[in-house]
N, C-alpha and C positions, 0 to 999 in steps of 0.2 A: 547526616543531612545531605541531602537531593537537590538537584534543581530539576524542572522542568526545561526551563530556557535559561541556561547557563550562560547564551551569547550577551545578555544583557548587562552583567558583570562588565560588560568593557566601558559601560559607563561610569565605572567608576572612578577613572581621570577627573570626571566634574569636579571630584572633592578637593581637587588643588583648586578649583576656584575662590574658594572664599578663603584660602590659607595665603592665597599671591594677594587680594585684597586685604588681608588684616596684614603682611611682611612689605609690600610695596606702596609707596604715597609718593605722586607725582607733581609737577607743578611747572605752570604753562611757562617757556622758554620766554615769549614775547610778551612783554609789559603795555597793556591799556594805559594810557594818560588819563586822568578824569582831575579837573579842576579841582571839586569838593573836593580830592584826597591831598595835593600836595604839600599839607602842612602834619599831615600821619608823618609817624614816622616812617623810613621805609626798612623793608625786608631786605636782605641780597638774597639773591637768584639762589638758590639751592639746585644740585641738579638730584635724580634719582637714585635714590640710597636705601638701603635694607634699616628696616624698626624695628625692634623688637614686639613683640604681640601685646598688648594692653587690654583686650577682654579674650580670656580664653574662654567662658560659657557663653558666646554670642558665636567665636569660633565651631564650639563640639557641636551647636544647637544645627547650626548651617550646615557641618559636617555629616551630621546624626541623621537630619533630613535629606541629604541626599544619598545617602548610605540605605534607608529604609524604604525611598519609592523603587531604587534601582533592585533590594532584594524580591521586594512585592513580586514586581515585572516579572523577575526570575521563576516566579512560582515556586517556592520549594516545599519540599516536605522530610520527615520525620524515616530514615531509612528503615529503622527500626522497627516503624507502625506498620508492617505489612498483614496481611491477614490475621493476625492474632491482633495486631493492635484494634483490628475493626470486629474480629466477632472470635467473641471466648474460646478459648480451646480447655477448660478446664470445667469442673464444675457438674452439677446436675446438667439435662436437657429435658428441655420442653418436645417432643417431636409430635408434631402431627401428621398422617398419612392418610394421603389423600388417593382413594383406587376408584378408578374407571368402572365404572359397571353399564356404561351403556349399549344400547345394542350391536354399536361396530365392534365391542371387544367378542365378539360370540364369534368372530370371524378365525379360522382354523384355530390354533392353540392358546390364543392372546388370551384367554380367562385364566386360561391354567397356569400360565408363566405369570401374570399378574400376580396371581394370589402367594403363586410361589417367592417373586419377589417382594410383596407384603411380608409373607413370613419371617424371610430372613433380617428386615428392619428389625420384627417383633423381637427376633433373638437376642440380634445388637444392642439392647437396652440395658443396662447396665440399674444394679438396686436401686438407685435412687431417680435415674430418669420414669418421665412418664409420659404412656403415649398416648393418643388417640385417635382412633378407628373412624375415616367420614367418608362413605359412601358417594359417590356423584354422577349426575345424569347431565341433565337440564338444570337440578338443583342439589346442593348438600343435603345427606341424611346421616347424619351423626348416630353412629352404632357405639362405641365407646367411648367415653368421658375422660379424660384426663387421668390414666390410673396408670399405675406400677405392678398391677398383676397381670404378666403376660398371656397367662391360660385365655384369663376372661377377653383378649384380642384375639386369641386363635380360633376360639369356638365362633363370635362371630364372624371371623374372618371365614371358617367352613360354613356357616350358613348361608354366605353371603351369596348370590345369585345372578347372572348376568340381569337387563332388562330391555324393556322394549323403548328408552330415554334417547335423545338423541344428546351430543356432548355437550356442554356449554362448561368452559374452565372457569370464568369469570366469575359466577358465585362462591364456587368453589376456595377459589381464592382469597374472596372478601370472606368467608368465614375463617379460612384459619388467619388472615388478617388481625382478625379481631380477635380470637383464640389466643395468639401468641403475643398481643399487646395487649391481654393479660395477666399471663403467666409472671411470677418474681424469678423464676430459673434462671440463672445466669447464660445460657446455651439454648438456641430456639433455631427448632430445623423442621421446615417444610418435605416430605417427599411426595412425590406427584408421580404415581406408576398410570400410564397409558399409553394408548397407540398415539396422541398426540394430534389429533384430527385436525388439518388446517380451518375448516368447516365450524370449528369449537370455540376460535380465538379471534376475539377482534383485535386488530391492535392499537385502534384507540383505547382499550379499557386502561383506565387508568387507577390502577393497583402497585401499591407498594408495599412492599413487608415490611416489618417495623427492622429500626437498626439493629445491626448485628445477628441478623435470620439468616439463614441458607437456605436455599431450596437445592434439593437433590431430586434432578427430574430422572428417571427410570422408561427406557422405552420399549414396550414388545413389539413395537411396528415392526413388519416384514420388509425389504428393502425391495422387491417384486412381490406384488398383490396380482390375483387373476379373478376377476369376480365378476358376476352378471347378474344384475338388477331389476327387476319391471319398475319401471318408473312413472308411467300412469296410465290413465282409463279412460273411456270415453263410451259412452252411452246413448244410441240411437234408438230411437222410438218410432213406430210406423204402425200404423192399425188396419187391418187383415183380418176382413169376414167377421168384423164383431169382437176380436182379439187383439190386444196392442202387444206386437213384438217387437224385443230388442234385440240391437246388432251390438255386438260387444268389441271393442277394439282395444289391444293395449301395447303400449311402449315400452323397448326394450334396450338398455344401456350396458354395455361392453369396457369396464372400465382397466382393460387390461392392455399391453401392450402385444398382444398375438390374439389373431382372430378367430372366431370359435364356427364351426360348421355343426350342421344342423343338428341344433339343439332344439329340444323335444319341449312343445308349450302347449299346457292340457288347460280345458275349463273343466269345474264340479258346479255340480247345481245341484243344492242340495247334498250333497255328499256322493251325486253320480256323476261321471264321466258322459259330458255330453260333445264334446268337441274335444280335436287334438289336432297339432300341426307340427313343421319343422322349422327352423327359419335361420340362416345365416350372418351373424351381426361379425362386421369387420375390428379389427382394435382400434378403441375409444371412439368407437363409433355409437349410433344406436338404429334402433330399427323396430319394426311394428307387424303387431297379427291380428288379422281384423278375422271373426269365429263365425259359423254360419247364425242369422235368426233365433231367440227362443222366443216363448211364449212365455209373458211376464203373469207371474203368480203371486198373492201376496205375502211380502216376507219370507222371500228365498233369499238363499244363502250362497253368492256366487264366490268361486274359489281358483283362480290363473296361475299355476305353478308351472316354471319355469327353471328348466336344467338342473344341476345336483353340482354345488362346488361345495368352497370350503367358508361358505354364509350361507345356509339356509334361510335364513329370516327374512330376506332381502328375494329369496325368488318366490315368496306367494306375494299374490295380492286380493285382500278381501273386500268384497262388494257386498250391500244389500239392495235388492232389486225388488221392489211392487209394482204395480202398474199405478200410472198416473191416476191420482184421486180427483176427481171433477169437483169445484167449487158449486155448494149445493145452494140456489140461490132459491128463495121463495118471493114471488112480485104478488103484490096486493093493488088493484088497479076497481077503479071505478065503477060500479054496478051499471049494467049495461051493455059494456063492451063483454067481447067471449073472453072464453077462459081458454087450458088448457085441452086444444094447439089453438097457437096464438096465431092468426091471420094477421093480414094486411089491413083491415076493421081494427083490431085490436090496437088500446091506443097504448099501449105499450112495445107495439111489432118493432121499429124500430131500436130501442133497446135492447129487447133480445135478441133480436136478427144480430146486431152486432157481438153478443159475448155469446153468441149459439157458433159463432166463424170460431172462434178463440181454441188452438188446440192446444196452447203452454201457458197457461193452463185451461184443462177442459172447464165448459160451465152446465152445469142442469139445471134447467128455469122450471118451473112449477112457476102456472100463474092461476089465480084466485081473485073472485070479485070480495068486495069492503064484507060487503054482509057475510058471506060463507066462513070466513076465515075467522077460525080457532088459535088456542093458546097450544094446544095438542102439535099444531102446523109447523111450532118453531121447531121441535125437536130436529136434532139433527146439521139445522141450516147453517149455514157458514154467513148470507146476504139475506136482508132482508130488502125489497125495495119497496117503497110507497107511495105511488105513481096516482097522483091529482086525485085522491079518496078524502071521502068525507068522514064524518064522526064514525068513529073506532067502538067496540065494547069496552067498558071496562074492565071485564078479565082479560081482553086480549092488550088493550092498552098497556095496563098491569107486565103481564108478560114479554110483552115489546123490550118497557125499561127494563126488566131482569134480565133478558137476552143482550141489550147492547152490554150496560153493567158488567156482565160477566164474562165479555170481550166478543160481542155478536159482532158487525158490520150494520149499519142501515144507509140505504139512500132515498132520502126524501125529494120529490119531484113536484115543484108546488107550483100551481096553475090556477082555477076557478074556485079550487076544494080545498080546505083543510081540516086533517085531522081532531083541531085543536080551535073551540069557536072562540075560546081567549086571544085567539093567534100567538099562544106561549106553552111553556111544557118543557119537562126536565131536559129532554132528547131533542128537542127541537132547536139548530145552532142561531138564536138569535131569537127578538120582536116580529112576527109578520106585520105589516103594513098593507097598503092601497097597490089598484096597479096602477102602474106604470106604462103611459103610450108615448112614445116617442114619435113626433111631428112627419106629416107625410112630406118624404123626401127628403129628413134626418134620419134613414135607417140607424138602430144601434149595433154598435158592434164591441168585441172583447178589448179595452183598452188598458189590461195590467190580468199577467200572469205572473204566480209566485213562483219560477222557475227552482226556487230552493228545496218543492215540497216533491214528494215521490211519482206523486203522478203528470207533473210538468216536468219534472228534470230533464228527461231525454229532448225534451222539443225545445233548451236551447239551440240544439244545434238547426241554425234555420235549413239546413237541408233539411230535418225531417221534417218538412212540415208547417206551416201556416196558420193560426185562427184567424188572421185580418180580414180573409173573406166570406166569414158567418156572417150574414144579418140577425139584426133581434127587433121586433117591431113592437113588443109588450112582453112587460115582467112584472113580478111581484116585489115588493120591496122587504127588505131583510133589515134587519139594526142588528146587526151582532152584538154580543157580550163583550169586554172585556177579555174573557178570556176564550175567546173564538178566535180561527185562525180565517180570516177572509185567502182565500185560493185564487179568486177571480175576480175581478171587477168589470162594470160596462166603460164604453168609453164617456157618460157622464159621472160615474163616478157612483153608481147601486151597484152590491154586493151582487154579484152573480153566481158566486159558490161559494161555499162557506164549509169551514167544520168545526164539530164540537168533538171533544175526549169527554167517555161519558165511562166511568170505570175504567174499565181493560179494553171499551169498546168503542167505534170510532161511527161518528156520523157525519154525511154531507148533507149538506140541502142544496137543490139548484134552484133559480129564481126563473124558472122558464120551461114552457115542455119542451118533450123530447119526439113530438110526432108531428103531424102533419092538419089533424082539425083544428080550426081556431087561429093561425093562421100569426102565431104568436114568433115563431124564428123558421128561418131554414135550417139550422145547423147539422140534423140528423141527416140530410141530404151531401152535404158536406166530406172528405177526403177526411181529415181529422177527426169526425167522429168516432169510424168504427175504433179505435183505437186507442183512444180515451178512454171511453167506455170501459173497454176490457183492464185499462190499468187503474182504474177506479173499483171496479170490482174485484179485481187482485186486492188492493192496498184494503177496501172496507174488511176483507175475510183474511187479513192478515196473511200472506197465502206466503210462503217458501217453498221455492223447489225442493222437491226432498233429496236430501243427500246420499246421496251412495254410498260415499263413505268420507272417515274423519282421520285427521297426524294423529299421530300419541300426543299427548302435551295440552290438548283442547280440552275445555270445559264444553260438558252435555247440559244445557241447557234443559232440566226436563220437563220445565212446562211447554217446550213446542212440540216433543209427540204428543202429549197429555190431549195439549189441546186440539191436536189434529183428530186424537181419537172421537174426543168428547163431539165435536163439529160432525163427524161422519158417524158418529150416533150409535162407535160402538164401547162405549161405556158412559150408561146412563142405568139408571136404578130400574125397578121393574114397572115406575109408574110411567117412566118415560121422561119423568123430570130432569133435567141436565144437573150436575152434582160436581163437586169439585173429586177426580177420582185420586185413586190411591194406587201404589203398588208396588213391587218388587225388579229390582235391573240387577244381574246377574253380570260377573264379568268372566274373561276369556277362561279363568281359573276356577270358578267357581263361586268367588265368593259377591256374598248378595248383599244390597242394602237396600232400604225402603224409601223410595219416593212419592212425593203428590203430598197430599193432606198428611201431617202429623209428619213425613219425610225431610229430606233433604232438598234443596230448591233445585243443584248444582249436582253432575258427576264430574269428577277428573278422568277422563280417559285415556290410560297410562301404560293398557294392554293392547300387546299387537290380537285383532283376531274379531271375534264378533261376543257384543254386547246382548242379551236378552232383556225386553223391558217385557214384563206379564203385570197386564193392569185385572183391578177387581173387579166383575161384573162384565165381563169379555167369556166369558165360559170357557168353550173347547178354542177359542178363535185364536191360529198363531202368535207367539211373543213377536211382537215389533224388536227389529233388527237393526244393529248398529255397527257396523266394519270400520275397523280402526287399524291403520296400517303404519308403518316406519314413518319420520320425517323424511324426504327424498333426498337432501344434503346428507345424511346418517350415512348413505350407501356411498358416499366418497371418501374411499381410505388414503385420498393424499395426506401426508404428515408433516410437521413442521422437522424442526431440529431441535432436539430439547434442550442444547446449551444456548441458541439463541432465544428459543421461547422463555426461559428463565431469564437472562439477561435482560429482556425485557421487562420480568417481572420484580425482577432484584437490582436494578440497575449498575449491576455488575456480570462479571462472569460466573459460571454457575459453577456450583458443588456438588461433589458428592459426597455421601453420606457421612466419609470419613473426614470432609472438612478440604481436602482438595480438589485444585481447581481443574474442569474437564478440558479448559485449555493452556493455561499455565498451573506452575504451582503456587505460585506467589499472585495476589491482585496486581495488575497493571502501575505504572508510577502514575496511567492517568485517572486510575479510580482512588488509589493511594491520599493524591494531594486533591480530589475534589473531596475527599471523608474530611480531613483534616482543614483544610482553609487555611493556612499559615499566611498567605498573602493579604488576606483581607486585613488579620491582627497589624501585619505591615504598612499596611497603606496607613491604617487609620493611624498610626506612630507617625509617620511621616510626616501627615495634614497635621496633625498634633505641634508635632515639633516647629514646621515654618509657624503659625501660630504663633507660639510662643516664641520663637526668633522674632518675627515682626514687630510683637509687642516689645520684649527688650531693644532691638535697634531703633524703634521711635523714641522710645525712655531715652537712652544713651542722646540721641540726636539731639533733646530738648536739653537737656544737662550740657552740651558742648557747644550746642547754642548762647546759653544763659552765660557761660566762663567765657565764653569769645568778647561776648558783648561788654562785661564787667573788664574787661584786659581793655578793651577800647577809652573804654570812659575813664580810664587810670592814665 
């Protein structure tokens, strides 16, 4: 037996306390006179004299209690229970091993020494242990089961493969967590072979191995790393002669402690060498190569390789490059006015004029009077707009709703004219009503913006921007649905933009025009308009910039190239009808899965490099392209310490394989007595025992009371 705090032991003197009160009994020197007594008889004076003891179990109980808070204090424990007493040493084992496969381990020899250290675990196993195999990235991949045939660990141990993952220990851990809580083996031991990536480890995770586990962490980390990273990209766009060129610029990270001179940083397009430079990045510095101009193509394949160490993976980086796709808008505007090119006449000029400014994203307007306009027109359009028109065809009506349905855009602009003489209709957000004229010299104006929705957000900020100085002199009235999202109101209190979700596909209406006859608002004259506009047009065509490229670890969403295709109208059937398509996405390896109709909704993309998507009904027209690169943290091979990283995980010191400790050999005496708690069994003895003294010294009290009393009365 141990203490922790042995000083407290010196309390032990208390325990003459109650032994001098049960041996000593006193009695006051000086005599009170009190009339009522002086017919008692009296006492003489006793002076102080030793008793002999008359309850010795009200004695131990006093003794006992303070004997058991003073050991508490002490902390002790059990000298004995040192490591063997908290985790078996005998017995079967449970062993699971757990090996890094993420991309930092590709870095100079770490795969090889990994696996080599896997191996030798596999050997260590003895007939009746059992082990198993669980691959880790980002997440566990359990390759062997719980078995006692070592072969069947080795073969997938040579299978196994580095990947393009970046680290995450923490799943890792909660599975064999769970693994080994519930195994019956007497003996449960974790190993954990990797470089240990600080990048990997939160250390809020709060993970505990079940009692009596060890973790035996294993580390191929190099103790000097020299390595050089592109770490990202940037993409300029500029339009020349009819051609949109990019300027390619990318960053470069020196995560070494010696500086590297001019290391050699190439672009490929396409698989050709179209640019090369040198560049100088200092230690743990970074630094940038901006490449001349190209000419954007669609679905090229850019490729930035950078210097030659001992990570390759870490010096490409892949880009996919198109030229900006223009949001193909079709306006359907009023018989009468011209069509396309749309004039200052034109009572639509003002709208376009503003999303014709627009270069991120481009717009192409095509505009058409009520009557001319076909169902044939929708193919292709990303917008429709419906700008103060009157009755519609039926087949083109028809065709309207299946376009928003199937995730069109429309914006409705309602003034004198409506499409609909119900003033009602599936796509239509709301009842139309009467106009609305607001009293000369009560201009109206915008008195509630939904700042929550996509195309107000930015104009919380009152720098950008103002609506309080629009007037509106007449509108039309709107009764939204229930389930319409009113965007705007006047300052009396009528809907002034509204939208409905009609399928996939989103519709506004505005209660006002947008031009200058009629003499209905200013607004389009207005600073705030152009600008609106174009993010109204954005948000109805659903519109994302296209990405360049994605981390490993992201899901590919594949209905937004799907539907970027279908919008730009190159996959559609041969009537020209839009269709839900179909098709094949290819990854960096080769291997292929079916997306769209009858597919899969979702890719994982999990491969560094580029993605092909080949839809059906696209003919010879290039696979849309997907560039998937490292997570950017992957490329920092700082590492922890694997007996503190354990420590953490085991809340003790850590193990190795053979059951000893990598900083003592024995547990600490202060992990010892927190296993064990002998102190708490103590205390609660202690509280126990005054307890039960208190109750016997009251008992006793009422008993010496009652004989006092009875001696009197005699």
């Amino acid at each position: 037996m141990s203490f922790l705090a042995p000083l407290f032991f010196i309390g032990l003197a208390a325990i003459a306390v109650p032994i001098l009160v049960h041996l000593i009994q006193r009695e006051r020197k000086e005599v009170i006179h009190f009339p009522s007594l002086m017919f008692l008889r009296k006492i003489p004076y006793q002076s102080v004299e030793r008793r002999r003891i008359h309850n010795w179990l009200l004695l131990a109980l006093r003794a006992a209690a303070m004997l058991l808070l003073i050991a508490a204090f002490s902390r002790p424990f059990l000298t004995h229970a040192t490591e063997k007493g908290l985790v078996a040493t005998s017995g079967a084992r449970e062993v699971v091993i757990l090996l890094d496969h993420s991309a930092s381990m590709g870095y100079a020899d770490h795969w090889t020494r990994a696996k080599d250290e896997a191996r030798k675990v596999v050997q260590g196993l003895g007939a009746e242990d059992k082990g198993t195999l669980v691959l880790f990235g980002t997440g566990p991949e359990e390759r062997v089961r719980s078995t006692s045939d070592k072969s069947q660990i080795e073969v997938a141990l040579n299978e196994a493969t580095v990947t393009s993952d970046a680290t995450r220990y923490a799943p890792a851990l909660r599975y064999a967590q769970t693994k080994l809580s519930q195994s019956q083996l007497p003996r449960k031991e974790v190993v954990l072979i990797s470089d240990f990536q600080k990048s990997g480890w939160e250390r809020q995770e709060d993970i505990r191995l079940p009692e009596g586990a060890t973790l035996a962490p294993i580390s191929v980390a190099d103790l000097e790393t020299a390595d050089l990273a592109i770490s990202s990209a940037t993409l300029a766009r500029a339009s020349f002669t009819g051609e949109e060129r990019v300027t390619l610029t990318v960053g470069l990270t020196n995560r070494s402690s010696s500086a590297m001179a001019n290391v050699p940083v190439k672009l490929e397009i396409d698989g050709r060498e179209v640019g090369a430079k040198t560049v100088n990045v200092e230690a743990n510095a970074s630094a940038s190569v901006t490449f001349p101009p190209f000419t954007a193509a669609d679905n090229q394949r850019a490729v930035v390789r950078a210097g030659s160490d001992k990570w390759a993976a870490n010096n490409s980086f892949f880009i996919a490059v198109s030229p900006s796709r223009p949001i193909s808008m079709l306006t359907v505007q009023r018989d009468g006015g011209t069509t396309s090119p749309c004039g200052p006449e034109c009572p639509s000029f003002y709208l376009n004029t503003a999303l014709s400014l627009s270069k991120s994203p481009p717009f192409k307007i095509d505009v058409l009077g009520a009557s001319r306009v076909a169902a044939s027109n929708l193919t292709g359009r990303s917008v429709v707009v419906l700008y103060d028109v009157g009755a519609l065809s039926t087949e083109f009506d028809a065709a309207l709703q299946r376009f928003v349905q199937e995730g069109g855009g429309l914006f409705i602009v309602l003034a004198e004219r409506t499409p609909w003489s119900a003033g009602e209709s599936p796509i239509l957000p709301g009842k139309l009503g009467t106009f609305v004229d607001r009293p000369i010299g009560h201009d109206g104006t915008l008195g509630f913006l939904d700042y929550s929705h996509p195309i107000f957000e930015q104009f919380k900020d009152p720098r950008q921007g103002s609506f309080a100085n629009a007037r509106f002199f007449r509108y039309r009235a709107l009764t939204p649905a229930p389930t319409d999202r009113i965007l705007a109101r006047y300052d009396d209190g009528g809907a002034a933009m509204v939208e409905r979700r009609v399928g996939t596909g989103r519709v506004i209406a505005f209660t006002s025009t947008l031009d200058e006859g009629g003499g209905w608002n200013d607004f389009p004259k207005r600073a705030m308009f152009p600008p609106l506009a174009v993010l109204v047009g954005q948000y109805l065509a659903q519109y994302a910039e296209p990405t360049a490229w994605y981390t490993v670890g992201r899901n590919l969403d594949v209905s937004s190239p799907l539907a970027a295709l279908v919008r730009a109208g190159t996959a559609s059937d041969p009537q020209g009808a839009a269709r839900k398509p179909s098709g094949v996405i290819s990854s960096p390896a080769g291997q292929q899965v079916t997306i769209g109709e009858g597919g899969v909704p979702a890719v994982a993309l999990d491969e560094q490099g580029f993605y092909s998507v080949r839809m059906q009904g696209t003919g010879d027209r290039r696979p849309f392209q997907v560039a998937v690169n490292l997570e950017p943290s992957e490329s920092d091979l700082s590492s922890l310490q694997p007996a503190e990283f354990a420590k953490s995980v085991t809340g003790r010191a850590a193990v190795t394989t053979t059951g000893q400790s990598l900083e003592h050999p024995d547990l600490t005496p202060e992990d010892i007595e927190k296993k064990q708690s002998i102190w708490w069994f103590l205390l609660m003895g202690g509280v126990l025992a005054l307890l039960t003294e208190s109750a016997l010294s009251n008992r006793l009290s009422q008993r010496f009371g009652t004989g006092f009393l009875q001696m009197n009365r005699q």
